[in-house]
SEPA-763085 format. One line per 5 residues: number of its first residue (from 1); their letters; for each residue x, z, y of C-alpha. Coordinates in nm, 3 decimals, always signed. Example, Ala and Ser with C-alpha at 12.3 -4.5 7.8 and 13.67 -1.06 7.14 Angstrom:
SEPA-763085
1> as> +1.230:+0.780:-0.450 ~ +1.367:+0.714:-0.106
END
This chain:
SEPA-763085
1> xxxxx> +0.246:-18.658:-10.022 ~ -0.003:-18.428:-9.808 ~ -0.087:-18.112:-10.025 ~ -0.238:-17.886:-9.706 ~ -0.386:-17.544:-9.685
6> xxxxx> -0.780:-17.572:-9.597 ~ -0.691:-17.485:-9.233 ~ -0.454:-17.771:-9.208 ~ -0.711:-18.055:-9.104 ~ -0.819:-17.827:-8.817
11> xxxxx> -0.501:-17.791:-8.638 ~ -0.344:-18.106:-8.648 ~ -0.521:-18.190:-8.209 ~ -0.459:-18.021:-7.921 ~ -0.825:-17.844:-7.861
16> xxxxx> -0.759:-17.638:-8.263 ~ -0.433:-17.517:-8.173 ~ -0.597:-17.208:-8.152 ~ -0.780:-17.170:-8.507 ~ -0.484:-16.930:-8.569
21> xxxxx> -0.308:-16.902:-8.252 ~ -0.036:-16.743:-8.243 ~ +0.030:-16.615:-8.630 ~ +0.142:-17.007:-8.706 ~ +0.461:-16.937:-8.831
26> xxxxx> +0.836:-17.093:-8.715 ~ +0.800:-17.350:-8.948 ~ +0.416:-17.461:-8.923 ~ +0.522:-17.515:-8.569 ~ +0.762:-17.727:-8.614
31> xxxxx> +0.592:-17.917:-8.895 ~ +0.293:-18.006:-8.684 ~ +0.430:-18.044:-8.397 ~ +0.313:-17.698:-8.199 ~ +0.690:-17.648:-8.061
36> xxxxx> +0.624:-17.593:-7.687 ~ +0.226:-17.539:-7.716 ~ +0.199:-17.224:-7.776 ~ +0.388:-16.870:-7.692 ~ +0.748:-16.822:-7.887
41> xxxxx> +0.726:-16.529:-8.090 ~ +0.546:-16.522:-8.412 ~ +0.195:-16.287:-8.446 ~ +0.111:-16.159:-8.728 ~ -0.311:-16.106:-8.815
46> xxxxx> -0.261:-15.759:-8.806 ~ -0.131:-15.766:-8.445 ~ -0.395:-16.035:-8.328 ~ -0.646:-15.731:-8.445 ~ -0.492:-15.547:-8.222
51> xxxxx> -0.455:-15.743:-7.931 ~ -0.814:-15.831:-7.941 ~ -0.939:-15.511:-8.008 ~ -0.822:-15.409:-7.705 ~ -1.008:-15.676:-7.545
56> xxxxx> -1.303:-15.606:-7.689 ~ -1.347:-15.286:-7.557 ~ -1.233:-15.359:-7.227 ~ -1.581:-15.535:-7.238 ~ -1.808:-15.228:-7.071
61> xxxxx> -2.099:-15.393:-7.172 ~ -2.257:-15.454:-7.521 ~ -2.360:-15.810:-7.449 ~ -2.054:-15.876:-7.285 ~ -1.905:-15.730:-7.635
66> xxxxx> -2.118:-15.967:-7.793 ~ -2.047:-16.279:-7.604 ~ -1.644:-16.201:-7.592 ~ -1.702:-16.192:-8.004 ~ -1.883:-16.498:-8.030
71> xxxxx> -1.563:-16.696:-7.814 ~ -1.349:-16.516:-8.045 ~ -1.560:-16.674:-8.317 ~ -1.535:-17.038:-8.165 ~ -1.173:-17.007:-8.142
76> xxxxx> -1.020:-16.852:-8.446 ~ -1.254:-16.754:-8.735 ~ -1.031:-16.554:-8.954 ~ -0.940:-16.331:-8.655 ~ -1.310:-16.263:-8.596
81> xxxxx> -1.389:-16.164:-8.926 ~ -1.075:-15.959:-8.972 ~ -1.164:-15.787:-8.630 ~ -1.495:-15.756:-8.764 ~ -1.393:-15.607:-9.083
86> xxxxx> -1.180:-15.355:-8.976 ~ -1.402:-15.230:-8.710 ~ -1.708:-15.262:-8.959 ~ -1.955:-15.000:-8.805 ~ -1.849:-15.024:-8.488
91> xxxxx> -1.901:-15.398:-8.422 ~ -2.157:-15.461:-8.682 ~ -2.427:-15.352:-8.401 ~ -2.252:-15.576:-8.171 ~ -2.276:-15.883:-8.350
96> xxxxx> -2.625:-15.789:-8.523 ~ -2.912:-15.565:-8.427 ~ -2.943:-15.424:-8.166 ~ -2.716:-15.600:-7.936 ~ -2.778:-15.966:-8.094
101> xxxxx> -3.170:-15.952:-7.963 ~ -3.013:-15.925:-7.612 ~ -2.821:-16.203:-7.674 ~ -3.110:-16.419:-7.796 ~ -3.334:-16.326:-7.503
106> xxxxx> -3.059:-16.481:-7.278 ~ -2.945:-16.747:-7.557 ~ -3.017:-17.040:-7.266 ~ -2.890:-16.847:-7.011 ~ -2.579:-16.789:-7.179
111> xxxxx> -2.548:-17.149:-7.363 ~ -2.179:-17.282:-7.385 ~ -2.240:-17.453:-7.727 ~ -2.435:-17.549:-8.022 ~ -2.380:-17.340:-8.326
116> xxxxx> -2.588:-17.450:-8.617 ~ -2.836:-17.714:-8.675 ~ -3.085:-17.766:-8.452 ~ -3.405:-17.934:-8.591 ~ -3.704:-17.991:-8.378
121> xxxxx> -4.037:-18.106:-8.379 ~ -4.013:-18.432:-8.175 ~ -3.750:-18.542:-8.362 ~ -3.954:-18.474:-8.692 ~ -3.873:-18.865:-8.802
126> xxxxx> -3.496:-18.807:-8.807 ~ -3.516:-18.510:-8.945 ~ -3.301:-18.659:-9.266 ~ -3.025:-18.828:-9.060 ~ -2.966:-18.488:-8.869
131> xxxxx> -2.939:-18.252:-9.170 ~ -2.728:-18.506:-9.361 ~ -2.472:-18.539:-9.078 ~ -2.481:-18.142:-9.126 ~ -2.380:-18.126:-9.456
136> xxxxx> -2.200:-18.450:-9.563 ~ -1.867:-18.377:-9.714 ~ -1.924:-18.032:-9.746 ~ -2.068:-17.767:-10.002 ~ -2.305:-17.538:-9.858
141> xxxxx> -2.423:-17.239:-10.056 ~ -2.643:-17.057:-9.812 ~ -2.894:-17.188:-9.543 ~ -3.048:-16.909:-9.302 ~ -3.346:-17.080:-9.126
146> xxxxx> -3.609:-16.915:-8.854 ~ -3.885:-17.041:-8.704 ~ -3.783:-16.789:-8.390 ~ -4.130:-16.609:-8.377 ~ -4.084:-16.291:-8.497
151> xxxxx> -3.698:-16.212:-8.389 ~ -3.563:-15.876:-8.416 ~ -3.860:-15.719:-8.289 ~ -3.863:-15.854:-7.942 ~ -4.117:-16.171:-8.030
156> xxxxx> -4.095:-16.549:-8.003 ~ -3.753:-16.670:-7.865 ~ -3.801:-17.045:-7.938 ~ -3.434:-17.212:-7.957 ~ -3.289:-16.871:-7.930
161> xxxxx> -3.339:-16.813:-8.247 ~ -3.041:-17.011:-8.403 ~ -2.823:-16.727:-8.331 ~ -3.070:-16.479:-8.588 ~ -2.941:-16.754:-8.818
166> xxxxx> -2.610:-16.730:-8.702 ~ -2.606:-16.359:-8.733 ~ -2.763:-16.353:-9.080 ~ -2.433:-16.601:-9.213 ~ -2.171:-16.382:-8.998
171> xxxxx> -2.314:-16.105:-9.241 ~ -2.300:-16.272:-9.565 ~ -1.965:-16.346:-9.480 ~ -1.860:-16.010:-9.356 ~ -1.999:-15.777:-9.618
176> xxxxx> -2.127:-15.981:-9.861 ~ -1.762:-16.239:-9.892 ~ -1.940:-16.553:-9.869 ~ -1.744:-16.847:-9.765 ~ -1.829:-16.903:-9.424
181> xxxxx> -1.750:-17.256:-9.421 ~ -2.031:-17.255:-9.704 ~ -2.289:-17.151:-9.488 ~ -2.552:-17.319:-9.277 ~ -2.707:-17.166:-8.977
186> xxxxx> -3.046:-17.399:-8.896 ~ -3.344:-17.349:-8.642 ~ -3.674:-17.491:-8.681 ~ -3.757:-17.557:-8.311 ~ -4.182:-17.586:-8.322
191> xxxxx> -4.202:-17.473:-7.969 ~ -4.266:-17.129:-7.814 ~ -4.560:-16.911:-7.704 ~ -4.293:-16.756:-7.476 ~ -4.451:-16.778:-7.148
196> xxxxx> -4.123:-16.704:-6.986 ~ -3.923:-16.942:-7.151 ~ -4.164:-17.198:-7.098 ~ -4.177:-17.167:-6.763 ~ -3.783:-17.139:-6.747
201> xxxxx> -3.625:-17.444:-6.607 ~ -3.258:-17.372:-6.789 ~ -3.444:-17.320:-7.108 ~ -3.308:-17.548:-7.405 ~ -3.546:-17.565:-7.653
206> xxxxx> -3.872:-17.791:-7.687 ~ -4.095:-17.622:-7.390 ~ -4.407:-17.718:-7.538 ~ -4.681:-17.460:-7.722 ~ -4.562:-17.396:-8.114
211> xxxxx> -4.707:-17.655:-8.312 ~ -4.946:-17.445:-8.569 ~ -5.135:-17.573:-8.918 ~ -5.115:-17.857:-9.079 ~ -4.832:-18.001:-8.831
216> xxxxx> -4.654:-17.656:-8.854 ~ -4.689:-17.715:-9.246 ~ -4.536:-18.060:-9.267 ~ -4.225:-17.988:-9.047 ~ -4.130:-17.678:-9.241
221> xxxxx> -4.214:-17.850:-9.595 ~ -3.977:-18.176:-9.496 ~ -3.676:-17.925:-9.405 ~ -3.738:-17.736:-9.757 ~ -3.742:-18.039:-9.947
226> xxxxx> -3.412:-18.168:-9.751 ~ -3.263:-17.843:-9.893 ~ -3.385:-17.894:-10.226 ~ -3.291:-18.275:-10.268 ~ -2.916:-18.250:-10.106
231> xxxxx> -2.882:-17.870:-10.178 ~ -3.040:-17.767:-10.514 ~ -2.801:-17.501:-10.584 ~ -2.865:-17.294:-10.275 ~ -3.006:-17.030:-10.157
236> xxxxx> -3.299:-17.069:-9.857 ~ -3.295:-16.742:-9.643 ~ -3.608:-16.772:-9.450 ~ -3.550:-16.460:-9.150 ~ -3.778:-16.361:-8.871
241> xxxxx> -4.017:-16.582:-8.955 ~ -4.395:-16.439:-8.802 ~ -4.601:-16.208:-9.022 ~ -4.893:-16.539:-9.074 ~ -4.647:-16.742:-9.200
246> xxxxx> -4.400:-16.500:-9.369 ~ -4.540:-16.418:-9.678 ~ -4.724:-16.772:-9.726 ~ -4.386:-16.967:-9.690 ~ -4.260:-16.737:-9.918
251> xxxxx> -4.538:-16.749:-10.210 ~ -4.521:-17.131:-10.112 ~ -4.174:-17.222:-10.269 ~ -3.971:-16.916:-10.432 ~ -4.094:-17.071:-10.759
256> xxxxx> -3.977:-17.411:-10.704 ~ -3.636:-17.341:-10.524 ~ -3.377:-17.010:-10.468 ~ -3.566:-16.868:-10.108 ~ -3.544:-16.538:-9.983
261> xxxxx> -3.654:-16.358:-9.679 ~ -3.490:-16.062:-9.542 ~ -3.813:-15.909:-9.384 ~ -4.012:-15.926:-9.700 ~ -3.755:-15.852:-10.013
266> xxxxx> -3.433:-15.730:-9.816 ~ -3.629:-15.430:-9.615 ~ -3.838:-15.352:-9.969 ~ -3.518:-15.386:-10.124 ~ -3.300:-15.151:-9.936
271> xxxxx> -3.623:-14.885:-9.965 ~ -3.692:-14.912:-10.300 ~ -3.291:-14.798:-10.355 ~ -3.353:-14.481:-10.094 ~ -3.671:-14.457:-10.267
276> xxxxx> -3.525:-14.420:-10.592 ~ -3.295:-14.218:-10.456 ~ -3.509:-13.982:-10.333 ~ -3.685:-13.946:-10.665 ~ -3.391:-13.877:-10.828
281> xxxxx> -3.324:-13.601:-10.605 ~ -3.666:-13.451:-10.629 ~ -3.668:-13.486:-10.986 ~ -3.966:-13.635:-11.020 ~ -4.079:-14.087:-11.079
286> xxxxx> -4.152:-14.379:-10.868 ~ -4.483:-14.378:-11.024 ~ -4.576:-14.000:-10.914 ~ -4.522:-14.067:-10.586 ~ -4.851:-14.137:-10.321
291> xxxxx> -4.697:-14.342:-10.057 ~ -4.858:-14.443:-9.709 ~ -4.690:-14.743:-9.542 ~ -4.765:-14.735:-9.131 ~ -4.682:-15.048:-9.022
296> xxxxx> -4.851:-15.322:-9.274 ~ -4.679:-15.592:-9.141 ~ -4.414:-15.812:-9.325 ~ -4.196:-15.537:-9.367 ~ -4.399:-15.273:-9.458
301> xxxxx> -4.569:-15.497:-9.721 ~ -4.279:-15.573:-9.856 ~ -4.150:-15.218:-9.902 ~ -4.495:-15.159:-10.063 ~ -4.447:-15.511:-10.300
306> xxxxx> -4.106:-15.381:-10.395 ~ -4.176:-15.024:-10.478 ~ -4.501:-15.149:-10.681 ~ -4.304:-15.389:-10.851 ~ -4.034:-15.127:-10.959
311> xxxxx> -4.310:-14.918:-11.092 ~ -4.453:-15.161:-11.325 ~ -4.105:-15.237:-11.410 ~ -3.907:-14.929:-11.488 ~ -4.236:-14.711:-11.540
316> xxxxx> -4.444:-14.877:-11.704 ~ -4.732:-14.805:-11.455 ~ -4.980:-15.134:-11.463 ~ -5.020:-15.316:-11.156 ~ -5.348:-15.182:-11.041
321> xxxxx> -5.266:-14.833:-11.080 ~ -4.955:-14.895:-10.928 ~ -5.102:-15.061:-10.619 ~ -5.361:-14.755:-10.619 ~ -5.102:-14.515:-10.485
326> xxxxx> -5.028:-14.721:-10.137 ~ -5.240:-14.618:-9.865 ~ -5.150:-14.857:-9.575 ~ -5.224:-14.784:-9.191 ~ -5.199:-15.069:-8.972
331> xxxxx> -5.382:-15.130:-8.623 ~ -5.754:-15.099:-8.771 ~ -5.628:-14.722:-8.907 ~ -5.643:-14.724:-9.280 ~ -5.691:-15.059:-9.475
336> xxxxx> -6.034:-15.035:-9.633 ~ -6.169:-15.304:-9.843 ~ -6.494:-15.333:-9.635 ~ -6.294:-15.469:-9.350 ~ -6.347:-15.821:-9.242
341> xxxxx> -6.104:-16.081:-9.188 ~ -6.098:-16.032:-8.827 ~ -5.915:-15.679:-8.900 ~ -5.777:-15.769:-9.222 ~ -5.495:-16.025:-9.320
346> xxxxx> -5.533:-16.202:-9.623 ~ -5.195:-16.044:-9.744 ~ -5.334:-15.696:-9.672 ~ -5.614:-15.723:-9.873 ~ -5.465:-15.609:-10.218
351> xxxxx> -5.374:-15.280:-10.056 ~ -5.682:-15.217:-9.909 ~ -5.869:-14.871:-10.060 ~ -6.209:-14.872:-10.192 ~ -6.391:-14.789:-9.870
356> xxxxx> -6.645:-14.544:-10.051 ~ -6.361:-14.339:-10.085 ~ -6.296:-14.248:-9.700 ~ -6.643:-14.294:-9.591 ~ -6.650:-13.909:-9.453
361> xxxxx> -6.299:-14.024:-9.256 ~ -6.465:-14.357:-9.119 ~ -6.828:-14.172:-9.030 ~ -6.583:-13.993:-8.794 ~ -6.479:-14.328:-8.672
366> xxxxx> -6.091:-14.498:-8.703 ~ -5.927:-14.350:-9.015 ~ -5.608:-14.207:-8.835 ~ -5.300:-14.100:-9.001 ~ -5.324:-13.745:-9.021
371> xxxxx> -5.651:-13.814:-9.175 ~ -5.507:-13.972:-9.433 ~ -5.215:-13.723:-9.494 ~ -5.450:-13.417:-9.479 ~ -5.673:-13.627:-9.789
376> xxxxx> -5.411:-13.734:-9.986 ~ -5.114:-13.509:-9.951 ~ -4.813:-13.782:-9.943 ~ -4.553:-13.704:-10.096 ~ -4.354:-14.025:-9.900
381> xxxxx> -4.410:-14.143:-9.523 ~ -4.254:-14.507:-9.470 ~ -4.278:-14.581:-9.142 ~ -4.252:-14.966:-9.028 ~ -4.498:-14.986:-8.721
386> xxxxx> -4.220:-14.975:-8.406 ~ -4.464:-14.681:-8.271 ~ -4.207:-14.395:-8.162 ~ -4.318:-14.054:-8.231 ~ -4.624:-14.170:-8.456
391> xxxxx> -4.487:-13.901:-8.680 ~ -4.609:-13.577:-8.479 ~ -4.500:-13.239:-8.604 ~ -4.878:-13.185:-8.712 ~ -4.860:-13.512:-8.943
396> xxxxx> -4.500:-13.406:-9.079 ~ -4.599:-13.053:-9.122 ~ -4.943:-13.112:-9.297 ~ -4.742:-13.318:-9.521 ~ -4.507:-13.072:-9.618
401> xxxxx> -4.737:-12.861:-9.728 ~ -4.783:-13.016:-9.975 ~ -4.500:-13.131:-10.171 ~ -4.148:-12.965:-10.202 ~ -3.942:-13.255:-10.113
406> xxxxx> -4.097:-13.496:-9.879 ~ -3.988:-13.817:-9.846 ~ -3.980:-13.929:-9.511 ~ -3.807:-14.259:-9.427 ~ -3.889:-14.354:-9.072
411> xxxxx> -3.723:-14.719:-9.015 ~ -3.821:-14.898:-8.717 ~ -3.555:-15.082:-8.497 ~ -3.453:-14.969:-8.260 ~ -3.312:-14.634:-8.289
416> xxxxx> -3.563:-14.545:-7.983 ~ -3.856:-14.679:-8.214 ~ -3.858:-14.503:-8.492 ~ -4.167:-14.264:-8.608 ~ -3.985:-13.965:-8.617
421> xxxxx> -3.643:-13.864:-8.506 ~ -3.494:-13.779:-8.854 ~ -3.344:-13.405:-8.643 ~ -3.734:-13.322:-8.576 ~ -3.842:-13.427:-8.920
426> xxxxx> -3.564:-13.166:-9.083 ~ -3.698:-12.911:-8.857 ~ -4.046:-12.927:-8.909 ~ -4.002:-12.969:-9.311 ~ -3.699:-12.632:-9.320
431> xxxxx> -3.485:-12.859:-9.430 ~ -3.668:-12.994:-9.727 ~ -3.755:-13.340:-9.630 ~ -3.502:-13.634:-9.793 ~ -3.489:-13.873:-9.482
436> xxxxx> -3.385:-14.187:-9.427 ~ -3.441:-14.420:-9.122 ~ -3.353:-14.759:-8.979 ~ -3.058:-14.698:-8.740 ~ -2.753:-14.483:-8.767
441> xxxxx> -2.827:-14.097:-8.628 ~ -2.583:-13.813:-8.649 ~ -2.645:-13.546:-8.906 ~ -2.896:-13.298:-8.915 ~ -2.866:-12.941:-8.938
446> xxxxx> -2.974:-12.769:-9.260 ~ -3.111:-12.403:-9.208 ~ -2.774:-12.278:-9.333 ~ -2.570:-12.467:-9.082 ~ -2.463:-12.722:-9.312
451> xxxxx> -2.460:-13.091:-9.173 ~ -2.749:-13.341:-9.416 ~ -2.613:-13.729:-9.334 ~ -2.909:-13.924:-9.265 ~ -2.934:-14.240:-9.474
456> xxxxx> -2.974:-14.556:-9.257 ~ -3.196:-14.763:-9.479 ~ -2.966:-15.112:-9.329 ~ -3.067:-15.489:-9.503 ~ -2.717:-15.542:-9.496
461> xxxxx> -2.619:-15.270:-9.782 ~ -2.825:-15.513:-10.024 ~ -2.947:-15.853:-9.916 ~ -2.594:-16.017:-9.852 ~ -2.500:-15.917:-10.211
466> xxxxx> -2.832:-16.000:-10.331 ~ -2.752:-16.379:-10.168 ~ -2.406:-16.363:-10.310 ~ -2.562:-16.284:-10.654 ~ -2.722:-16.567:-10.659
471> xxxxx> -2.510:-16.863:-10.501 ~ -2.264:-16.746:-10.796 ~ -2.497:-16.789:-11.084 ~ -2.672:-17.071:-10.901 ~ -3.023:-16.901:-11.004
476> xxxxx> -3.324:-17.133:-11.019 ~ -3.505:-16.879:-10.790 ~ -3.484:-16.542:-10.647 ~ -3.690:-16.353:-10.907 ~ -3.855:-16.020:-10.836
481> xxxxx> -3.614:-15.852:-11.150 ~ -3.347:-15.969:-10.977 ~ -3.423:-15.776:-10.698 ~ -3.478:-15.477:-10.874 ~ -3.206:-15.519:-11.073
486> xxxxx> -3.014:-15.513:-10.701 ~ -3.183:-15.230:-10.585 ~ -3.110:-15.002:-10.924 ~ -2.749:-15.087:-10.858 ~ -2.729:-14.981:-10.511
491> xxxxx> -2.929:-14.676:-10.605 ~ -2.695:-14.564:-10.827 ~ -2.441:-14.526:-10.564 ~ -2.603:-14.276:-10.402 ~ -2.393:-13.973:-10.272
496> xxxxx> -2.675:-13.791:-10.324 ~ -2.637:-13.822:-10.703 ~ -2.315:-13.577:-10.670 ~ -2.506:-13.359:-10.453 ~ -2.869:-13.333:-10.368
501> xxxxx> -2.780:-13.265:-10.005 ~ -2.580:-13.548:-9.950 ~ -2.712:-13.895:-9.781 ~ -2.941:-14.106:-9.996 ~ -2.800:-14.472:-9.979
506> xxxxx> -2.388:-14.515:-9.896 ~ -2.249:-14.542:-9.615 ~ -2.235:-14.834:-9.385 ~ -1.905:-14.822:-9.391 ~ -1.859:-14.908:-9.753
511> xxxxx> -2.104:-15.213:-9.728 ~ -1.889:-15.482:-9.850 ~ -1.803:-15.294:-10.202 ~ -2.148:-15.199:-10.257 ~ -2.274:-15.557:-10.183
516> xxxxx> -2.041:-15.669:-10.473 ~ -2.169:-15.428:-10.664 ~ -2.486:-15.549:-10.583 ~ -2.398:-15.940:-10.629 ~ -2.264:-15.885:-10.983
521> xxxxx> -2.579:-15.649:-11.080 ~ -2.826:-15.963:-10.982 ~ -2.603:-16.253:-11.121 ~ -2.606:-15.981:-11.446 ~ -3.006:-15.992:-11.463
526> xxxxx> -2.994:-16.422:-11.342 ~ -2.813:-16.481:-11.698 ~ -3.014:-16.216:-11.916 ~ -3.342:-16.395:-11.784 ~ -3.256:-16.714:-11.814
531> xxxxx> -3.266:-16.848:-11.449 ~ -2.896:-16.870:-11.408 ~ -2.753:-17.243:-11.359 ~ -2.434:-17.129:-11.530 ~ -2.325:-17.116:-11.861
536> xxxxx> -2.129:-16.759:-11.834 ~ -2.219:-16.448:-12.012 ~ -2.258:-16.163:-11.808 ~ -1.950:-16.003:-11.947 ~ -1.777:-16.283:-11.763
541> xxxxx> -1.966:-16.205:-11.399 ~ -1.710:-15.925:-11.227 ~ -1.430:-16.158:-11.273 ~ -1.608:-16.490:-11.147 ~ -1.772:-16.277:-10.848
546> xxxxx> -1.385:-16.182:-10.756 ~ -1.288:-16.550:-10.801 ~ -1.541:-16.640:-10.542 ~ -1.516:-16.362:-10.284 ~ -1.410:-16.474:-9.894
551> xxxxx> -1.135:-16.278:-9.746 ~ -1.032:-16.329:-9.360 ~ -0.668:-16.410:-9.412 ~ -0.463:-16.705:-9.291 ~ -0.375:-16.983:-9.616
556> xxxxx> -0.042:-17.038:-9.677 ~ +0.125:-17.394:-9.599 ~ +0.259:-17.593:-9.929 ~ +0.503:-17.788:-9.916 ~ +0.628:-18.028:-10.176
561> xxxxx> +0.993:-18.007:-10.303 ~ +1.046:-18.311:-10.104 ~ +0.973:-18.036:-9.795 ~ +0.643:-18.270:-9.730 ~ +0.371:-18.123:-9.650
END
């Protein structure tokens, strides 16, 4: 009688020999037959690391970094992620932002093979067939889909775009201990607008115009209702999806399925926790604060959405005064509410201010941002707009003027985007301001020489144990209070909570026990709501969460007392 390991089925042909290489001990050789196909002595994990550490950085290049990681991937999974994991911040930037958006801008270039589910548009009629053959025989948890047009912020990358998807699951997996063989990495190919790529003769995708409206519509509603018939338990991660479809698809089903995108909830998640943070700090309430958001896109609406929300919730503050104390800035200057369509989207309207109120500012003509922070006096600056510098020292100065602790979290990608460099920032505020931004940057120098860590305000310290959270309770949807109740948990980790001075959110490098933090806090809040598909208690969460948590370690062989494997 067979009673195999998971990895067993894999290895038993000559092309998966190499699923775990060289650590397949004396006796797994012999068993199935590897005896003269691979190298004599015996590896352990620990020393595969090693070996292709070494490799790694031989590679001078960070895309050549990335591509030598993604063959590693291919060849040998639990050697990948235990590379990955022990190298955590150094590699995470490798096989995520930045370095990933170079890879997707060459994806055809660099094609070798398919990784993930391609669906497109002229194949809408087998649509089914293709995502059953997918799935069958497996149990997927998670399903990261993108429509490619709004990746990482370098634009439309039509097919490219599967390896966003890709990325997304390598994270779950990394720091948030999802199963990777539980994950589904999916691309909804409409097309591109990408006049290079469809002009490219080695491009892969469907080089034809993206299919918009009602056509757009139907595509993207038959995929979610695949993943709803076949998959009812999982989570939908919609990611870099563009800002006109974003919030819609979002509104569309999180009511009727478990969806979540990253853009929206996981960059107003990650905020609201600095945010909170930062409150703490200054000793004063999310519901003091007067906030102006540059950069009203997806992201910087959902910061806004997320920060409201958590004043309503933990404050008490109604929604109307709540969404009084946003002042958003996006290409038309200030949001006013006698803008017309042309200038305003329809998911900016809510946040626009009563025009009557500024109409000395707009006599003058486009209400700027230091026109809004000499009116106001913010006591937070979230910056979301990719304009570098759009924090001058006369806006950051103005500001601090007024309030004793400004919060200033500047977090556009990349590092060379963001609105102020957090070193400036400390300057100009002596010290004062509580900063957090987008990327990693070195400490800053207080006025007494002391070094203040600057919080990098990274998705990945919340969303993959946000997703975790809810695969393990099997939630009926990804509820706004489970969100929060995410965010409050990763909040209270702050090492500024032992001192004032230190960094607002943890460190990168303790991602994956923060995430699990995380993950039990929302499965926690799934059952005490009532949207849980389990029948735990929350007292029994921690130990299921530890049941279900993915490590990158080789299984163990058993063999029968017969010595049959």
């Amino acid at each position: 009688m067979t009673t195999l390991a998971t990895r067993t089925s894999r290895v038993l042909t000559a092309p998966h020999v190499a699923q775990a290489g060289t650590a397949f001990t004396v006796r797994e050789r012999q068993d199935l037959g590897l005896v003269g196909r691979l190298p004599f002595r015996v590896n352990t994990l620990e020393e595969q690391c090693e070996r292709a550490y070494a490799q790694l950085l031989s590679r001078d290049e960070p895309l050549r970094k990335n591509t030598f990681l993604q063959s590693l991937k291919d060849q040998n999974e639990v050697l990948y992620y235990a590379l990955l994991q022990r190298h955590l911040k150094e590699t995470v930037p490798i096989v995520y932002t930045p370095t990933q958006a170079d890879a997707i801008a060459n994806y055809s270039n660099l094609f070798r093979r398919s990784s993930g589910l391609y669906l497109s548009y002229p194949d809408m009629d087998v649509m089914e067939e293709a995502f059953l053959k997918q799935i069958t025989g497996r149990e997927v948890d998670l399903v990261v889909v993108t429509d490619s047009e709004a990746i990482l912020g370098i634009g439309d990358q039509g097919v490219g775009g599967i390896a966003i998807s890709a990325a997304k699951s390598v994270i779950y997996t990394l720091i948030g201990k999802v199963d990777p063989g539980r994950t589904l990495a999916v691309a909804l190919d409409v097309g591109t607008n990408n006049k290079a790529l469809l002009e490219d003769p080695l491009y892969v995708g469907w080089q034809n115009a993206r299919v918009r409206g009602q056509e757009y519509d139907a595509f993207v509603d038959k995929f979610v209702q695949l993943v709803r018939k076949y998959l009812p338990h999982s989570l939908l991660h919609f990611e870099d999806f563009g800002v006109t479809n974003a919030q819609r698809l979002l509104g569309r089903y999180r009511s009727t399925h478990s969806v979540f995108n990253d853009d929206i909830q996981g960059t107003g998640a990650v905020a609201l926790a600095g945010a909170m943070s930062a409150v703490g700090v200054a000793g004063s309430t999310l519901h003091e604060q007067r906030i102006v958001i540059y950069g009203a896109g997806s992201g910087g609406l959902g910061i806004a959405k997320q920060l409201r929300d958590a004043m309503v919730a933990i404050d008490g503050e109604s929604r109307e005064s709540a969404t009084k104390r946003f002042y958003c800035i996006d290409r038309p200057g200030l949001l006013t509410d006698d803008m017309s369509d042309d200038a305003l989207r329809a998911d900016q309207r809510e946040w626009a201010q009563p025009a009557g109120e500024w109409a000395e500012e707009r006599a003058r003509g486009r209400i700027e941002l230091i026109d809004v922070v000499r009116k106001i006096k913010p006591t937070m600056l979230v910056g979301t707009s990719t304009h570098a510098g759009a924090f001058t020292e006369e806006v950051v100065r103005t500001m601090a003027e007024g309030v004793s602790r400004p919060i200033i979290f500047s977090l556009s990608n990349p590092s060379r985007l963001v609105e102020v460099h957090p070193h400036d920032a400390n300057e100009w505020t002596g010290g004062r301001a509580l900063l957090a931004t987008g990327s990693p940057f070195p400490p800053a120098k207080m006025p007494d020489g002391r070094d203040y860590p600057i919080a990098e305000c990274n998705n990945a310290l919340i969303y993959p144990g946000l997703g975790f959270g809810a695969v393990l309770c099997q939630s009926r949807s990804m509820t706004d209070d489970m969100i929060i109740a995410g965010a409050r948990r990763l909040a209270s980790l702050s090492p500024a909570l032992e001192h004032p001075d230190n960094a607002l959110l943890p460190d990168f490098q303790d991602a994956p026990a923060v995430n699990f933090e995380v993950a039990v806090a929302v499965a926690e809040q799934a059952i005490e709501s009532g949207n849980a598909g389990v029948s735990w208690s929350k007292e029994e969460v921690r130990e299921r969460a530890k049941e279900r948590i993915w490590e990158p370690v080789y299984p163990d062989y058993v063999f029968d007392e017969n010595g049959e494997r």
